[in-house]
C-alpha distance (Angstrom), angle and dihedral (degrees) to the residues before:
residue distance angle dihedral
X1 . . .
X2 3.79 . .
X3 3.93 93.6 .
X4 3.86 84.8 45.7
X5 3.60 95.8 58.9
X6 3.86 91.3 41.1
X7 3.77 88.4 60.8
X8 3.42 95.3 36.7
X9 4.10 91.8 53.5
X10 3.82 86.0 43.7
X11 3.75 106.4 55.8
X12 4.06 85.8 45.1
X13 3.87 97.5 55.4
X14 4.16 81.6 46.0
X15 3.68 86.0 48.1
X16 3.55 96.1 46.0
X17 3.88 98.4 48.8
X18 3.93 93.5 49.5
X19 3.99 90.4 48.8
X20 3.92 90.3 51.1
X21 3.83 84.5 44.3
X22 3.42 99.0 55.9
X23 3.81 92.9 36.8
X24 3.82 89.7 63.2
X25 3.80 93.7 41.4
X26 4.36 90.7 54.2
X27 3.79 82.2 47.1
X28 3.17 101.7 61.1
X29 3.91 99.4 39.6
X30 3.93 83.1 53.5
X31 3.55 87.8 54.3
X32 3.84 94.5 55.5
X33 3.71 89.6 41.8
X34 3.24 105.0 41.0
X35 4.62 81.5 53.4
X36 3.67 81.6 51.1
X37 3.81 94.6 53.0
X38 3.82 109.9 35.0
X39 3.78 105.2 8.3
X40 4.21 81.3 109.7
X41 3.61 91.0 53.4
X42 3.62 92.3 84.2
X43 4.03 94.6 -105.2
X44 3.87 128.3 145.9
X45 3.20 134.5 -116.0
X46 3.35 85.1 -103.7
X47 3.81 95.5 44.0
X48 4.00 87.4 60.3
X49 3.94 97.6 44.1
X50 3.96 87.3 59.2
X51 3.48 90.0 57.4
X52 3.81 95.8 52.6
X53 4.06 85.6 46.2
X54 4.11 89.6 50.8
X55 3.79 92.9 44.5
X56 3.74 96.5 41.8
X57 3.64 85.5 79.7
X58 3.54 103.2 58.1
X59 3.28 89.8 40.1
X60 3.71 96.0 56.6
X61 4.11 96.6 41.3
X62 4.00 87.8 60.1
X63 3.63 92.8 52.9
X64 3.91 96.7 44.7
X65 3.90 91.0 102.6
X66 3.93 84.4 59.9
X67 3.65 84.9 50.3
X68 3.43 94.8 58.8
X69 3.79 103.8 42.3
X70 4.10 86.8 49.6
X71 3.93 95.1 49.3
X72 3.99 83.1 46.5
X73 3.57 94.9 53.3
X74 3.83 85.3 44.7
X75 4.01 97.9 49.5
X76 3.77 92.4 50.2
X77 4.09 104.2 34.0
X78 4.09 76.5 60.2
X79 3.67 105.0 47.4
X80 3.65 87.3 52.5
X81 3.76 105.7 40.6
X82 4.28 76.7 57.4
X83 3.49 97.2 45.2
X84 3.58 87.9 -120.1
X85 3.71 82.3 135.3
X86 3.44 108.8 49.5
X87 4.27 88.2 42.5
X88 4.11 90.0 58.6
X89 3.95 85.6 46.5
X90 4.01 88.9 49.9
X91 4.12 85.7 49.4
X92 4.28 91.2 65.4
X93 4.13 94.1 -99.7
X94 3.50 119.2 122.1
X95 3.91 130.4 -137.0
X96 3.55 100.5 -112.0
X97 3.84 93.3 52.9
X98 3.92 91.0 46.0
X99 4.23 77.3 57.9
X100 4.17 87.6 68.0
X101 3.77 99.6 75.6
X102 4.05 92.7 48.1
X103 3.73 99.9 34.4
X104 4.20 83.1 45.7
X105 4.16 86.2 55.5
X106 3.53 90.1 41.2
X107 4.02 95.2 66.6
X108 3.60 87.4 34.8
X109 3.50 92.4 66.4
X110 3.59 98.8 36.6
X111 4.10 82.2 57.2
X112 3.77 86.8 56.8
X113 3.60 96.8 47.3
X114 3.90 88.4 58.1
X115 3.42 101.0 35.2
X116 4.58 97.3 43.1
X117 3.56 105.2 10.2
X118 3.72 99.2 35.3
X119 4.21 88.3 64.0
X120 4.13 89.8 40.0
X121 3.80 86.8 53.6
X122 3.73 99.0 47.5
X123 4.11 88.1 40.7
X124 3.75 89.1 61.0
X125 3.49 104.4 36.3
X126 4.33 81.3 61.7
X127 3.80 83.0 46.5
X128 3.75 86.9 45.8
X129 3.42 98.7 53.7
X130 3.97 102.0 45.0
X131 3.68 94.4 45.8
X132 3.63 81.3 57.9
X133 3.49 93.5 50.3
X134 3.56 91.6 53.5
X135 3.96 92.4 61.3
X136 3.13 95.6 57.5
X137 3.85 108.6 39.5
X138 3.86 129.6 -101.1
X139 3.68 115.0 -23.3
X140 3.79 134.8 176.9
X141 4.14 120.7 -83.6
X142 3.87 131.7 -176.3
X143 3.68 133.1 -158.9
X144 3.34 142.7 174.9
X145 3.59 127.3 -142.9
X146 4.28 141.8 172.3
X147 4.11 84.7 -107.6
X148 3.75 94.7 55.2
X149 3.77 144.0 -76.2
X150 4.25 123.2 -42.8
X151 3.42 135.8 -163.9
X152 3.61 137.1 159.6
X153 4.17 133.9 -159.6
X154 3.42 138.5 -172.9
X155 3.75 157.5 128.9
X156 3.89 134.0 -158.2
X157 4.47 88.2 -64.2
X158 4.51 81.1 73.3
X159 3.71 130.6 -90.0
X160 3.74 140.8 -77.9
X161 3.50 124.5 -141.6
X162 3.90 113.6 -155.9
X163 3.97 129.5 -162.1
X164 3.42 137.0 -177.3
X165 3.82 145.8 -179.2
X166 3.70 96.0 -155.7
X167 3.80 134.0 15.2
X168 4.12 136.3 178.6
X169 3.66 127.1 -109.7
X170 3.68 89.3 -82.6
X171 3.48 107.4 35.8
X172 3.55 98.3 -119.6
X173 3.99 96.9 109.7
X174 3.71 115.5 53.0
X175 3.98 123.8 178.4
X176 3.79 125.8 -150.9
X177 3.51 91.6 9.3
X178 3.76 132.1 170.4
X179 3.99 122.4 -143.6
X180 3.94 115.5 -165.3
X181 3.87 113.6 -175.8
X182 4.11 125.4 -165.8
X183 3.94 129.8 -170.2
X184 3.71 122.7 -123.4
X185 3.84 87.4 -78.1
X186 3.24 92.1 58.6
X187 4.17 88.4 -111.5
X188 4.12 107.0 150.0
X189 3.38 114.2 -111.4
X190 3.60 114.1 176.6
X191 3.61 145.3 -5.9
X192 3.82 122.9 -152.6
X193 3.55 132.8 -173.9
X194 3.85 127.5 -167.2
X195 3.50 140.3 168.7
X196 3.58 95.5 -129.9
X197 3.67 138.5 10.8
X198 3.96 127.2 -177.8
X199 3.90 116.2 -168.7
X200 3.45 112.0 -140.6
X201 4.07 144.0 136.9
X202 4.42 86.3 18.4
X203 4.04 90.4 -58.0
X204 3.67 134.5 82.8
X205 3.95 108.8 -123.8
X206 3.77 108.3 -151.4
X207 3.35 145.8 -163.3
X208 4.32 134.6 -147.5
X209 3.51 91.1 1.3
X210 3.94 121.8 -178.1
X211 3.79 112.5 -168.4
X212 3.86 126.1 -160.6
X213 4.57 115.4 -163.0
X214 3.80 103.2 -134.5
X215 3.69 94.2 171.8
X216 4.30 98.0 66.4
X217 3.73 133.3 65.5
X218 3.76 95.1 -108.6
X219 3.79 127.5 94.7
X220 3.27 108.5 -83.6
X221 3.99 95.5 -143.5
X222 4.06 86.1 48.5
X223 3.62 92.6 49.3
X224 4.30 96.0 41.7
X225 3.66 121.8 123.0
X226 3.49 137.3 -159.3
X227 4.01 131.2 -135.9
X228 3.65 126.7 177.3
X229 3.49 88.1 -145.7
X230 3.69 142.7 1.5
X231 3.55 147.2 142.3
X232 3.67 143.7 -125.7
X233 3.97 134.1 -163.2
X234 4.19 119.8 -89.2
X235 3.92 129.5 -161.2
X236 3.82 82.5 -179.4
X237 3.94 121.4 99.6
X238 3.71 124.5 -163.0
X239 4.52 84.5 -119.3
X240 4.27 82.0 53.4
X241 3.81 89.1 56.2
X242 3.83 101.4 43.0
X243 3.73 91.4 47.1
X244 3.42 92.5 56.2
X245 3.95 87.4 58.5
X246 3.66 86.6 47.0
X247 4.10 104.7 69.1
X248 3.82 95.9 70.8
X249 3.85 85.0 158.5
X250 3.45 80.9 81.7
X251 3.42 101.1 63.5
X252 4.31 114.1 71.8
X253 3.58 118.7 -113.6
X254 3.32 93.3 -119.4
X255 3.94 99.3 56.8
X256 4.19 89.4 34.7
X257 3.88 97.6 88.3
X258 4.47 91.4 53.6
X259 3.85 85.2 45.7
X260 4.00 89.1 53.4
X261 3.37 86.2 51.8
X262 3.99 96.1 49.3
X263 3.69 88.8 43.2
X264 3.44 93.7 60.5
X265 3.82 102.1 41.5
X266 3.73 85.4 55.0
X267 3.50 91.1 63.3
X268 4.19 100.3 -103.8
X269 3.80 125.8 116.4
X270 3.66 114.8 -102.9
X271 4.03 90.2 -159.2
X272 3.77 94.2 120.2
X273 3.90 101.2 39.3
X274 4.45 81.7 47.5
X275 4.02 86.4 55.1
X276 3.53 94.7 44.7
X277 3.64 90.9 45.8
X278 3.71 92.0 57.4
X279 3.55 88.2 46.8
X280 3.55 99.4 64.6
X281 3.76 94.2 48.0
X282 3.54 93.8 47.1
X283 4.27 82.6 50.5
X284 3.86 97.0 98.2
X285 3.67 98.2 43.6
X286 4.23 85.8 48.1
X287 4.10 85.5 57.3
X288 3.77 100.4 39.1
X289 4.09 76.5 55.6
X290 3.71 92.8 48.5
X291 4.08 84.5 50.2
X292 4.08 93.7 52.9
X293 3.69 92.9 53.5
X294 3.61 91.3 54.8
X295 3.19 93.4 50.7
X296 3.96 98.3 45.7
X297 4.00 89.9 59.4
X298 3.90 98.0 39.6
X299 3.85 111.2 32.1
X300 3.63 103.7 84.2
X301 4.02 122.0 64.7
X302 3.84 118.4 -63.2
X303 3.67 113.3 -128.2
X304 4.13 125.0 -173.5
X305 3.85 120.3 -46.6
X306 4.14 92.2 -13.3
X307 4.00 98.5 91.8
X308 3.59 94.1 69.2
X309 4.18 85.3 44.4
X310 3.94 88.6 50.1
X311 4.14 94.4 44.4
X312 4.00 85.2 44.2
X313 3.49 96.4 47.7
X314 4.10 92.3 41.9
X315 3.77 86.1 57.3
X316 3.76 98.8 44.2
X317 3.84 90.2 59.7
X318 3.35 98.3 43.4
X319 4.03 90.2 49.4
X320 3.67 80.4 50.4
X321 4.47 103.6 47.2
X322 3.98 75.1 49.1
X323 3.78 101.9 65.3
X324 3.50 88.0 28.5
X325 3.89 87.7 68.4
X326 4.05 94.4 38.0
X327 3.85 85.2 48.8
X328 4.35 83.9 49.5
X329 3.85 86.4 40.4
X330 4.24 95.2 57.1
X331 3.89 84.5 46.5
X332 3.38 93.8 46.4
X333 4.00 87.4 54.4
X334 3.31 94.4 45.4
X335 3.82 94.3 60.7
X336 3.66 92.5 -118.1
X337 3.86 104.2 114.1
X338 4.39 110.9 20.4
X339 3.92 111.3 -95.5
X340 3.93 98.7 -115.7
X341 4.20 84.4 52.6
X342 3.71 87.1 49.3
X343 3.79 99.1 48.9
X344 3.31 106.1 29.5
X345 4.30 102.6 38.9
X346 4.41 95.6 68.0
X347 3.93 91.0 53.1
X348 4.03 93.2 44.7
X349 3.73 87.4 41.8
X350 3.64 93.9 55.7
X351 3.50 105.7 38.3
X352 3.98 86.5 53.2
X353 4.27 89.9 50.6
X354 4.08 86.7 45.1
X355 4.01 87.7 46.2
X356 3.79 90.4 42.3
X357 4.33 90.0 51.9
X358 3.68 92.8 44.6
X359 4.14 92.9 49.1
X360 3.38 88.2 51.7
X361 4.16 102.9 46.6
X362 4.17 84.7 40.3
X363 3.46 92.9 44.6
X364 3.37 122.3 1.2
């Protein structure tokens, strides 16, 4: 139990000092790009370093599996340049139970990656994205809520802010929707209601529309009109309105499985925010995978020109289980393979080739 916690205590502080590593490192490339990219958008200096500081995060969370494959390189090219190794051998315990304490901290982590950093991510990628938005001007946003779909347009002429009850796959097609337009001041000036309304060619083109003057004296139900049809300008495209169903990073883990369910009673497939739902929860077992094949390369004793072979090798595979499971992730998305099959089957896989390389070099 003592060695266990020893290990356990060791492979952490490795983790740690790599994450905070890395961390910095992301930071300050988003700081140079983030200059590069909106430093003409009238921003401070301090408008730019928040950006590096909210994108860090992201940043960081997609590289975690690196992380973990570098700090278990790290743990293991250690305890057997020391001999640490070869003395817990000599004591009667076996490699592949001196692998419980790390692999144990290695799901533990990837359980607090989902469950903390997973939420602090996806709250500053939103924070991200609308400080962004800021710099350069009004821009276009879509949300989803229980009463209904929203959306909102506009340039430097004022904004329009869109709902609906019910929408198509695409979002292009909304029924009983609700337009509210504002001036440059941000003083309303209409509100419009139609039955219908089908973006297309930069205008929405709808049908039984009632429209209400908010910007005059008068009453605005005295001085409504009807149209059966009309049409009003769009900075929205139908690509603007999928992709902003396509970042389900951006939504927390814990609030993902309600907004599956509002994505698909307004009418939208929730294939993408299923996958990446799986994906999360199959996070932990993906790392304590990443962990095993850095130990099946570096655990035994180095000899001559074969550690950097071993560490090369290690990270090659790795590199490789990862793209395997983004490859598994875009067919999972794609409805071709089911999303449990496509999260959950690189992890497994992995773990069972790392297990299958450490049997045999233990035991074999």
């Amino acid at each position: 139990m003592i060695l266990d916690r020893y290990f356990a205590r060791k492979f952490v502080m490795i983790f740690i000092a790599m994450f905070a590593v890395f961390t910095a490192i992301l930071t300050f490339l988003g700081l140079a790009d983030n200059l590069r990219r909106y430093g003409s958008d009238a921003g401070s200096f301090r408008d730019i370093v928040s950006l590096a500081l909210l994108d860090a995060p992201q940043g960081v969370y997609q590289i975690l599996p690196l992380i973990m494959i570098i700090a278990s390189v790290t743990l293991f090219l250690g305890l057997a340049r020391s001999s640490e190794l070869i003395v817990v051998r000599a004591a009667g315990r076996s490699g592949l139970r001196l692998l419980v304490a790390p692999f144990a901290m290695a799901l533990i982590i990837g359980g607090l990656s989902v469950a903390v950093l997973n939420p602090v991510v996806a709250t500053t990628s939103r924070a991200f994205e609308a400080k962004v938005a800021d710099l350069r001007g009004a821009g276009s946003v879509l949300s989803l809520a229980s009463s209904g779909l929203w959306l909102r347009q506009g340039d430097e002429s004022g904004q329009t802010v869109i709902h609906a009850a019910l929408t198509n796959l695409q979002g292009t097609t909304l029924w009983d929707a609700t337009f509210l337009t504002f001036g440059p001041d941000g003083a309303p000036l209409a509100r419009m209601t139609a039955d219908q309304a089908v973006l297309s060619d930069g205008a929405w083109q709808m049908t039984g529309v009632k429209t209400w003057p908010l910007s005059t004296d008068a009453t605005p139900e005295a001085a409504a009109t009807q149209a059966e049809t009309t049409s009003i300008p769009s900075t929205l495209t139908a690509d603007e309105i999928r992709n902003n169903f396509g970042t389900p990073s951006s939504i927390s883990i814990w609030d993902l499985p309600a907004f599956i369910g509002r994505l698909q009673a307004a009418g939208f497939s929730a294939q993408r925010h299923i996958v990446w739902l799986q994906m999360e929860l199959s996070q932990p077992l993906f790392l304590g995978a990443m962990m095993l094949i850095g130990a099946a390369f570096t655990m035994r004793p180095q000899r001559g020109g074969r550690v950097g072979l071993n560490v090369l090798t290690a990270i090659l595979l790795a590199f490789t289980v990862y793209f395997i499971r983004n490859f598994a992730q875009i067919l999972g998305e794609n409805g071709d393979v089911p999303a449990a099959l496509a999260a959950w089957a690189p992890p497994l896989a992995a773990a069972g080739v790392a297990m299958g390389i450490l049997l045999q070099r233990e035991d074999g």
